[in-house]
Structures are given as structure tokens and as C-alpha cells.
N, C-alpha and C positions, 0 to 999 in steps of 0.2 A: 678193275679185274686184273691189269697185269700187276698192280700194287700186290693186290694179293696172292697174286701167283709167287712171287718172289718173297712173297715174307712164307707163304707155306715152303719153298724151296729151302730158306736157310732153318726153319726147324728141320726140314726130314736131313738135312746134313751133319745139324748139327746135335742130333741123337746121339751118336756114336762117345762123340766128345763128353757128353752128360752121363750115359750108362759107364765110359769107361773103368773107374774105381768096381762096378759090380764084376761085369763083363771080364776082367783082369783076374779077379777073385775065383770066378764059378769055371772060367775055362781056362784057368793060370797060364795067361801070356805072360810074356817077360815086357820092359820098358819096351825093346828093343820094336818087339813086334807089335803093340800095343803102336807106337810111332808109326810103322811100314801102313798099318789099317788107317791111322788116320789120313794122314798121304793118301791112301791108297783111293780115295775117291776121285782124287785130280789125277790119275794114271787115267781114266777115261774121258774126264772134264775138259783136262788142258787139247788133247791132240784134235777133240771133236770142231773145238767153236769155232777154227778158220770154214768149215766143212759145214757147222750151223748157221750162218749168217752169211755162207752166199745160195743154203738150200730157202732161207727166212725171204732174200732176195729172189729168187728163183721160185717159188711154188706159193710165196705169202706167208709174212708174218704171224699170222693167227693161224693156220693149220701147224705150221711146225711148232707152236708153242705149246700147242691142245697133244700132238702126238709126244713131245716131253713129258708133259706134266704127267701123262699115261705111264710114261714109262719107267719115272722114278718114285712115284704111287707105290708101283707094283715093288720097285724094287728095296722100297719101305717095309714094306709088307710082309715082304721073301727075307728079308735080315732076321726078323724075329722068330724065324723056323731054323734056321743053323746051329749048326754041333761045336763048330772047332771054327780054327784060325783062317781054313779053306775057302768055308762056306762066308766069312766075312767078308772075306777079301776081294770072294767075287761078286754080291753085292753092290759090295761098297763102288766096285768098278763101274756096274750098271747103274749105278744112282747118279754117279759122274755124266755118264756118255745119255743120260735124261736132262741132266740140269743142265747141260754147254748150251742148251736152244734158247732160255733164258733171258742174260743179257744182249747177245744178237737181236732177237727178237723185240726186246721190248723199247731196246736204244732206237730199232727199226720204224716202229713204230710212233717213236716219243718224237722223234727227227721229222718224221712225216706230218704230223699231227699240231708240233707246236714252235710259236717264233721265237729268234732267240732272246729277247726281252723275256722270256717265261720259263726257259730251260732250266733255269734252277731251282726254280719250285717244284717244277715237273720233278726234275730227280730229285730235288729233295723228300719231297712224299716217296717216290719211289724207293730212296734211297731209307727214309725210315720206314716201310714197309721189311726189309732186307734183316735192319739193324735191329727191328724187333721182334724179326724169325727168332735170334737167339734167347732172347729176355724170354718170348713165351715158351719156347722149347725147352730152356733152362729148368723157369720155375714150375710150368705143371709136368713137363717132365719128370723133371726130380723128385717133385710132391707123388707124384703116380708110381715111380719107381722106389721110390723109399716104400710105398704099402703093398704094392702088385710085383715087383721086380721088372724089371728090364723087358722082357720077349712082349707084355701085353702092350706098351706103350706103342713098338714098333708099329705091330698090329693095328691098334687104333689110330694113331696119325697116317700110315699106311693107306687107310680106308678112306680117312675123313680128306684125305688129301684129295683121289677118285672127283669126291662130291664138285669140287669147282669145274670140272668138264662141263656140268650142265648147265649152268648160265654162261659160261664162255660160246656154246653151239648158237646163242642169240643173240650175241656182244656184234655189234655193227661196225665194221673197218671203215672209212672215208676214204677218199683219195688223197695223195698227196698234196702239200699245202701250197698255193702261189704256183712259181713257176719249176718247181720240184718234177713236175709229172712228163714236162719236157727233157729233163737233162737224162742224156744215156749214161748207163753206167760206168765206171772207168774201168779197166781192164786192172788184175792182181798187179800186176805189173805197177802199174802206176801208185796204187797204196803203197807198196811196199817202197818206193824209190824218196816219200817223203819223210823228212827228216821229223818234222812233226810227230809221225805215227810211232818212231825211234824211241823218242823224251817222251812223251806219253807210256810208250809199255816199261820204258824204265823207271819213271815216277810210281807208276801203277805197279810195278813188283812190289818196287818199297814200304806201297801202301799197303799192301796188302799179306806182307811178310808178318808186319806187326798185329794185323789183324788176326789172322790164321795162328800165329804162335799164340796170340793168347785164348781165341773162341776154339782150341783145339786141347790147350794142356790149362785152361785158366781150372778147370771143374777139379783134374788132377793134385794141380799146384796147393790149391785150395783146402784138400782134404787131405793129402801125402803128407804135404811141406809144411800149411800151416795150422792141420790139425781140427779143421774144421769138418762138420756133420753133415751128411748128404744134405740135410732138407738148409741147415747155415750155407752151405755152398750154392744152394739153388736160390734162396733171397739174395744175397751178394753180386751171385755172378748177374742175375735179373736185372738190376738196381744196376749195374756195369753199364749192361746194353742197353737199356732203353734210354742212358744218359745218351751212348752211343746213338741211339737215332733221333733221340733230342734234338743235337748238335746237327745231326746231317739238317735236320727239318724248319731249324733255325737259319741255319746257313743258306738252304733255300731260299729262302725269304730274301733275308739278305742281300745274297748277292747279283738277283733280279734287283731289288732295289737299287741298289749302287750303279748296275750298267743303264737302268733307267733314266739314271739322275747325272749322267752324263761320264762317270768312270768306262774305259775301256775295258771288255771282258780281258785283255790281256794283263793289266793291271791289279785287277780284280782274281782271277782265279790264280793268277800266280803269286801274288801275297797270300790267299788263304792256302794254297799248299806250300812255300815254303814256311809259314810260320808252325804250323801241324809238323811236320818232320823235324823243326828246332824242337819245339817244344815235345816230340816223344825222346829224343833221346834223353833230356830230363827225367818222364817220367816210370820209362824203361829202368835205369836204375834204382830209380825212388822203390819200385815196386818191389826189387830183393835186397833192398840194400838197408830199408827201413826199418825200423821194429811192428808189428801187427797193425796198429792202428796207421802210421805214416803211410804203410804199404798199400792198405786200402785205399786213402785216399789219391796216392799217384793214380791206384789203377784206376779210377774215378775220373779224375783230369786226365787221362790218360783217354779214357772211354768219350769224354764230350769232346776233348778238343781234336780227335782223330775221326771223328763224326762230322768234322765241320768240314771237310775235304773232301769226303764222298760225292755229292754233287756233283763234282767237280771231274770226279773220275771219265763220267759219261757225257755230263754236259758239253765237257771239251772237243772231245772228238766229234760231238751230236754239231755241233758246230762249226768246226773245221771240215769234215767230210762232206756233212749236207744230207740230204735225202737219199741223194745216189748211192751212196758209199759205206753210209754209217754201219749198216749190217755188217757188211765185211771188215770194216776198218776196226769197230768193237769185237769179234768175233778176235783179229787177229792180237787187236791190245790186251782182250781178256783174257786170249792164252796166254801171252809172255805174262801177265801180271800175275795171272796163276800159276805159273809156273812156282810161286812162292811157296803154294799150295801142296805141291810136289816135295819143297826143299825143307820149309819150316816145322811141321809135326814131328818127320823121319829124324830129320838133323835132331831137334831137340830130343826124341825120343835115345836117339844115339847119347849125346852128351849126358841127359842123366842118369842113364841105364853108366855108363864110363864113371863118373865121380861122382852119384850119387848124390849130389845136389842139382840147384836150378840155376849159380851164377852165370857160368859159360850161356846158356842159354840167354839171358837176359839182358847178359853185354854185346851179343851178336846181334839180337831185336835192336839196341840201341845203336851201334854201328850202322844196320842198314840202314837208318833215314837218312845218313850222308849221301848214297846213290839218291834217295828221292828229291833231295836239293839239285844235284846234279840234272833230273831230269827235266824235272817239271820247269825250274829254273831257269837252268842253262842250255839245255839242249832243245826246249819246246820253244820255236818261232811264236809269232805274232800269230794270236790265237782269233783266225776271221775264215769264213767261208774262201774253202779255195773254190776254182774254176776249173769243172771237169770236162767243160765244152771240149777242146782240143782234146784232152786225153781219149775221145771216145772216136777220135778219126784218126784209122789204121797210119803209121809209118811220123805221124804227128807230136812232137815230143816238144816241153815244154824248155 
């Protein structure tokens, strides 16, 4: 159920991005502002999740997920009825301040629920749940909006979104696993002072700069730049993503396997994130540098080998924090990491709207993976359950 929740999350976000070309057309935005709406979903997203993941700790994971999913339903819904640039914008904000409950919540719950010999499978299902929001939103999106236009699509995933509340009202929460149910929680104070949680949201920007620049302008690029047809753009971009949760789902597997088999997680999820951040800035170029067919296929390797990381995004922290902590610790890593979310659409909408091509954009996507070397790499300690016992007795500092 929370698989599903989050794959229905990254369709209703990822609408905006697929209607864009109509959308641009019938309400003649400029680049300019076409970028601010994309962005504009993480104006709500990013400030809420420190605020989501200690209310997930605080009141229960599965009630604040249920009142989310409520509220960017609706705010699916309310998109397809607007005139102008206003009514998007302020949508699009509410779809944000719906979706922050999300990763708090389901980290919350995945930390509670499973040991870390399993963590990676966990997020990897999870994690291709996410990665094939895009693929399905892409291609029936696109298919729906090429014959129906744009406003009914909103409508219908809008609705259909609704529908998961009600097997969620009889989804059964456990208690926390082993000796999880004992540990007090540690005070903000204490997340925030470790170095850990640092290289984590800085890796996690990085990862997610490359994401967001391309599942924001890839629909754009596609039909502007390279001249391709709504329903060519929606098989393609499709074919992108689902390699994209492939590679998470594979990687899953995987790298349970390996810490099984005696590799330390710290060996393990730090070779699969630094070798994902070499290998994009290859394929970041490849993708505007190529002729037609080259460029497809970067963006392809591009799409599976940046899939193979994801896992990893949550599993790390699910790990490092514990049961105690994870809501908060996730809540506070997914704002910095979204922050990207905030930076990438706008930024790039700016640059093309300015020179009218897509290079600058392209080389700054591949630039950014040097911070994600940096973080996950160099700044992320020895990737193992801390010990919150002390931090939860006043005046007690580690």
C-alpha cells in the first residue's frame, strides 16, 4: 500500500511536466514561467517534510499518510479547473504541502517494520513504485492528452487517486521491530549535530538535481529540441523510467544480497552511489551532445544506472537513524535533497528561455554529480545504527 501510494504520488506530480508543451500553448506561458510552475510544487514540498516526519512520529505514520494522500488527490483535481498562470501555481503549491507526508512516513514506517539485511529490497520495491509513477503518468497521460487534452486527465487521476484511502482505512500498522519500541526519541537537536545526516542531504541533492531536471523538462526537450510527437514523447520518456525503476528494483536485490554475504553496508551503498554520480556525468553530456539516436541512448543508461541508487537514498538513513529517528532524519534529508526540486526546473527554465537551447542546462545536470561524490563518499561516516540511548537524557551529549 505505501508502494502504491508513492507511485500514485509521482504520477499526480508528474502531470504538469507531460501536459507542459499543451499547457504552454493554450495559456501561452513563456519558458520562463513554464520553469517557476514546475519548481513551484517544491515551494510547498520542501519547507513542509521537517514538520511531516516529526507529525508521522508524533500522531502515527498511517494517519498522516491517509490525510496527504487526501490532500494532493484533491489538489489534482483543482489543477484541471484553472484559467491562467495563478491558479497553477497555487495548485501546484498544494500538491507539494500533500506529497512532504510521503517519504517521512513510509521511511517511518519501512525502519519500523524491516531488518537491515532487507532494507534494500524494501526500498527498492518502494523505490520502483516512485520510478514508475513517471513511466505510467508519461505514457497514458500522454496517450489521454493527445485525444482528450490536458484538463480531463488531471480530473481522472485526481479521482482515481481518492480511491486508495479505502483499503488504506484497513491496512494493519505493527509495532515497532525488536528493541525499537524501547528507544526514546532523540531530540532535533541531536539529528541535526550529525555529520552523517550532512553527506546524506548532500548526496541526496545531487541525486535528485539529475532526476527532477530531466522527469521535469525530459517531455519538453523531447518535443521542442528534438522534434518529437506528443504520443513519440510519451513511448520514449515511458521506456526512460521504467528502465529507471528497473535499476532501483534490481539494485534492491542486490545489495541485500551483498551485505548478506558478508560486504559491509558502508562498502556497499557507497560504491553504488559513487559509481551512479561518475557515470551521470557521462551520460548528461551524451544526452545534448549526441546526434538523435546516441542521445536516446545516454538518456537510457542514464535512466537505469541512476535507478540503481535510489535504494540507497532511504535505506541509508533507515539505517543510520533507526526506528527512533528515521521520520525526522528522512523528513529533514528530503527537504535539503529537494531542495534540487526548487533549483532545477526554474534554473533550467531560465537558461533556455536566455539562449534558447538546452546546453547550459545539461552541463550544469552533469556538474552536479561532483557534490554527490562529495557527499555520499566523503562526507557520509560509517554507514551503521547509531545509539540514541544518551541523546534522549536531558543535559547528556555524546
Amino acid at each position: 500500500m505505501v508502494t502504491l501510494a508513492v507511485l500514485i504520488n509521482y504520477v499526480d506530480r508528474g502531470n504538469l511536466a507531460t501536459a507542459a508543451p499543451l499547457i504552454q500553448d493554450q495559456l501561452h506561458l513563456s519558458a520562463g514561467e513554464l520553469g517557476v510552475l514546475l519548481s513551484a510544487f517544491y515551494y510547498g514540498y520542501v519547507p513542509c517534510m521537517p514538520a511531516t516526519g516529526w507529525l508521522a512520529e508524533t500522531f502515527g505514520a498511517k494517519a498522516v499518510l491517509a490525510g496527504g494522500v487526501a490532500l494532493w488527490s484533491l489538489a489534482t483535481l483543482g489543477t484541471g479547473f484553472v484559467g491562467g498562470f495563478a491558479g497553477l501555481l497555487a495548485f501546484r503549491i498544494l500538491l507539494g504541502v500533500g506529497e512532504s507526508v510521503a517519504f517521512p512516513c513510509a521511511s517511518k514506517l519501512l525502519a519500523n517494520a524491516v531488518d537491515v539485511g532487507r532494507l534494500g529490497i524494501a526500498n527498492g520495491v518502494l523505490s520502483f513504485g516512485y520510478l514508475l509513477g513517471p513511466a505510467i503518468g508519461t505514457l497514458l497521460g500522454g496517450y489521454l492528452m493527445a485525444r482528450v487534452g490536458w484538463r480531463p486527465v488531471f480530473w481522472l487521476f485526481g479521482a482515481v487517486a481518492l480511491l486508495w484511502l479505502l483499503p488504506w482505512r484497513r491496512a494493519r500498522i505493527g509495532p515497532p521491530r525488536g528493541a525499537a519500541a524501547e528507544t526514546a526519541p532523540p531530540p532535533f537537536a541531536a539529528i541535526l549535530r550529525q555529520r552523517a545526516l550532512w553527506g546524506a542531504s548532500l548526496g541526496h541533492f545531487a541525486s535528485n538535481y539529475g532526476y527532477y531536471f530531466i522527469v521535469s523538462w525530459l517531455p519538453f526537450y523531447l518535443v521542442k529540441a528534438r522534434g518529437y510527437s506528443i504520443t513519440s514523447m510519451a513511448a520514449i520518456a515511458s521506456w526512460a523510467y521504467l528502465l529507471n525503476a528497473l535499476g532501483a528494483l534490481v539494485m534492491g536485490f542486490a545489495s541485500d544480497h551483498w551485505i548478506r554475504h558478508g560486504r559491509s553496508p558502508t562498502l556497499v551503498y557507497k560504491t553504488i552511489m559513487g559509481v551512479t554520480h561518475l557515470s551521470g556525468i557521462a551520460c548528461m553530456i551524451g544526452m545534448v551532445a549526441l546526434p538523435q539516436t546516441g542521445s536516446i541512448l545516454a538518456l537510457f543508461a542514464f535512466e537505469l544506472i541512476s535507478g540503481a541508487s535510489y535504494p540507497g537514498l532511504f535505506a541509508i538513513p533507515q539505517i543510520i537513524a533507526g526506528p527512533a529517528a528515521t521520520g525526522r532524519w528522512v523528513g529533514i534529508q528530503n527537504a535539503a535533497g529537494n531542495a534540487a526540486g526548487l533549483i532545477a526546473p526554474a534554473l533550467t527554465g531560465y537558461l533556455v528561455e536566455r539562449t534558447g537551447h538546452f546546453e547550459l542546462a545539461f552541463a550544469l545536470g552533469a556538474a552536479v554529480n561532483v557534490l554527490g561524490l562529495i557527499g555520499w563518499v566523503f562526507m557520509l561516516p560509517r554507514i551503521a545504527p547509531l545509539d540514541w540511548s544518551h541523546e534522549s537524557m536531558p543535559g547528556v551529549h555524546p
